[in-house]
C-alpha positions as CSV (number, residue, x, y, z in Angstrom):
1,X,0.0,0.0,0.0
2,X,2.7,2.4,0.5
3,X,4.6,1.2,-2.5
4,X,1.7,2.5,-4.2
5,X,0.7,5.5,-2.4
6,X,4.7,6.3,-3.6
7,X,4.1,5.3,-6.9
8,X,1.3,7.4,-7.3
9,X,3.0,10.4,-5.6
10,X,5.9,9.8,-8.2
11,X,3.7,9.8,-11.7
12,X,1.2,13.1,-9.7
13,X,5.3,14.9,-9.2
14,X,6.4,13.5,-12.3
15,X,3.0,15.1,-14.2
16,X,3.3,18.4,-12.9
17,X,6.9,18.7,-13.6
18,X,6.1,18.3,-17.0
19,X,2.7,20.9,-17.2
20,X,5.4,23.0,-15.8
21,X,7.8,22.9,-18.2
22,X,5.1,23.3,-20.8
23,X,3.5,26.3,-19.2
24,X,7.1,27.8,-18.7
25,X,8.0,27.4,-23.0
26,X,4.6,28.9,-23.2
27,X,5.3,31.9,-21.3
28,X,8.6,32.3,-22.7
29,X,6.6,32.4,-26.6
30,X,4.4,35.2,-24.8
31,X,7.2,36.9,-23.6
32,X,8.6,36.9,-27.0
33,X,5.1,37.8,-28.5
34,X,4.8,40.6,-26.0
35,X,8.3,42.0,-26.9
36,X,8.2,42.0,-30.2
37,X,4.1,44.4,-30.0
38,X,6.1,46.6,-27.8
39,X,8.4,46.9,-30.3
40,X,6.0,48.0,-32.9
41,X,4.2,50.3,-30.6
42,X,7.5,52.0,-30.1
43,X,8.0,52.1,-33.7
44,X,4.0,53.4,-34.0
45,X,4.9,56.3,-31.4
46,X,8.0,57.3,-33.0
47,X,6.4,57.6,-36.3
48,X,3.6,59.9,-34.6
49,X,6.4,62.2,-33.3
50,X,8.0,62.4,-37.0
51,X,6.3,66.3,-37.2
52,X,9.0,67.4,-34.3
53,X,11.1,69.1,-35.5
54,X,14.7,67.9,-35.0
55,X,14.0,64.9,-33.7
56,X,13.2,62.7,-37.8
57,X,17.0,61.6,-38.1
58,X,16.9,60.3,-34.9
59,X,13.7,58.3,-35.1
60,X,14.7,57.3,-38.3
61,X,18.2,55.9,-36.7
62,X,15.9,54.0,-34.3
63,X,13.5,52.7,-36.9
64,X,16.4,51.7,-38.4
65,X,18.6,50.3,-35.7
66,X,15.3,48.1,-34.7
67,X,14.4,46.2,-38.1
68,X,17.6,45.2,-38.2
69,X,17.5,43.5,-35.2
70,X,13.8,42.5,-35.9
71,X,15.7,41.2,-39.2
72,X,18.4,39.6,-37.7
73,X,15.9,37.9,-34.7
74,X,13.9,36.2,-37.6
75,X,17.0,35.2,-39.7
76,X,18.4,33.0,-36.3
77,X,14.3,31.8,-36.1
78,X,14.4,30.5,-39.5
79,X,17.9,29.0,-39.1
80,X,16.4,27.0,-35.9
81,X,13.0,25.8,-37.8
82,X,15.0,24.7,-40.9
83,X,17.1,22.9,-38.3
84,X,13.8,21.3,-36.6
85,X,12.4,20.6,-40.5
86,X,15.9,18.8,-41.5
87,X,15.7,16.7,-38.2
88,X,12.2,15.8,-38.8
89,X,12.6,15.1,-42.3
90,X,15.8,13.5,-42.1
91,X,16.3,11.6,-38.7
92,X,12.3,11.2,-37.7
93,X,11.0,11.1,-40.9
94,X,7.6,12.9,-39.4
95,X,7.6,15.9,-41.5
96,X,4.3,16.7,-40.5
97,X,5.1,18.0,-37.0
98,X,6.7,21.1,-37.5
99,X,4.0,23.7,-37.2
100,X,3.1,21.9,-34.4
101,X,6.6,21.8,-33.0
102,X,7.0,25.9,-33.5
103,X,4.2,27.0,-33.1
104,X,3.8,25.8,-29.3
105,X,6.8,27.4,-28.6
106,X,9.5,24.3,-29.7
107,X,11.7,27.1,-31.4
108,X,15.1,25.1,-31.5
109,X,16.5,21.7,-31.1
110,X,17.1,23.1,-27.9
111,X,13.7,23.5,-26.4
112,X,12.6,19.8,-28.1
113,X,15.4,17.8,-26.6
114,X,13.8,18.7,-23.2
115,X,10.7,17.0,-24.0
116,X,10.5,14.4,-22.2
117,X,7.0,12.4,-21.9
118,X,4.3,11.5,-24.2
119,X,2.1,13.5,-22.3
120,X,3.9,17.0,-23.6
121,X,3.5,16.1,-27.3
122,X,-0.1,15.1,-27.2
123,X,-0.5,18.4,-25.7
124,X,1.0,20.2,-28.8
125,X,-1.2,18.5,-30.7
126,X,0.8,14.9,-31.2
127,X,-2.2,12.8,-31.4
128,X,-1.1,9.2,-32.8
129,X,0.8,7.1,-30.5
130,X,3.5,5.9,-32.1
131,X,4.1,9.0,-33.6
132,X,4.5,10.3,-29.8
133,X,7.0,6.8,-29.6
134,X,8.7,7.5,-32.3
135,X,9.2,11.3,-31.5
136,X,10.5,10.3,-28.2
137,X,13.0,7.6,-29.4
138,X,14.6,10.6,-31.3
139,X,14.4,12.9,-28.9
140,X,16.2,11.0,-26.5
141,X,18.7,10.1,-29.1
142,X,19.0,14.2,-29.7
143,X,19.7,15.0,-26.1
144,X,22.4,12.4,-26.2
145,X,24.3,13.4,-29.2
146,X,24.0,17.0,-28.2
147,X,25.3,16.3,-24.7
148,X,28.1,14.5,-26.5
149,X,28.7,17.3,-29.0
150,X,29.2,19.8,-25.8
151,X,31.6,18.1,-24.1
């Protein structure tokens, strides 16, 4: 009986370590969201200042300074989601995932080695089984060689 009560408290810990996780890559998409708004609503104010006098170069310099780091920001995001295609293509050979890899937040290789139960990918919308066993076979494998590669 208290094998099981500590079983059950195990898979409970074990479950809400995982939401967790989830609702922390979640937060971190918001955050990311939310930064890139205020950026335009900076952009949108400056633009309504333009009629200052004085003040156009330096907006402009801003405007400037901003979408290239805008540019820059989506250059490394498209890097990482070609990497995440390529793996799925190549290694998984699950294709279809990818929107539902990025689009919860699963930005890099990164963020998807971390995955670590069946449970998170039928929450980004993961619904066939062995899909979710196959995913996690190559996850795992991922984690590995990228543990290997930084030592």
């Amino acid at each position: 009986s208290s094998l099981m009560m500590g079983i059950l408290i195990t898979a409970a810990t074990c479950t809400a370590l995982c939401l967790l996780v989830c609702l922390v890559r979640r937060l971190c998409q918001k955050h990311r969201r939310m930064l890139i708004m205020q950026e335009q609503e900076e952009m949108a104010r400056m633009n309504s200042q333009s009629d200052q006098p004085g003040s156009i170069h330096a907006q402009r310099e801003d405007v400037e300074e901003m979408n290239a780091k805008n540019k820059l920001g989506d250059e490394k995001l498209q890097r990482e989601h070609e990497g995440i295609r390529q793996w799925l293509v190549n290694e998984v050979q699950l294709s279809q995932y990818l929107k539902a890899f990025t689009s919860n937040g699963y930005d890099s290789l990164e963020f998807i080695k971390e995955i670590a139960s069946s449970d998170e990918l039928m929450e980004i919308g993961i619904r066939d089984e062995e899909h979710r066993q196959q995913l996690l076979m190559h996850i795992r494998a991922l984690g590995m060689e990228m543990h290997r590669e930084g030592e």
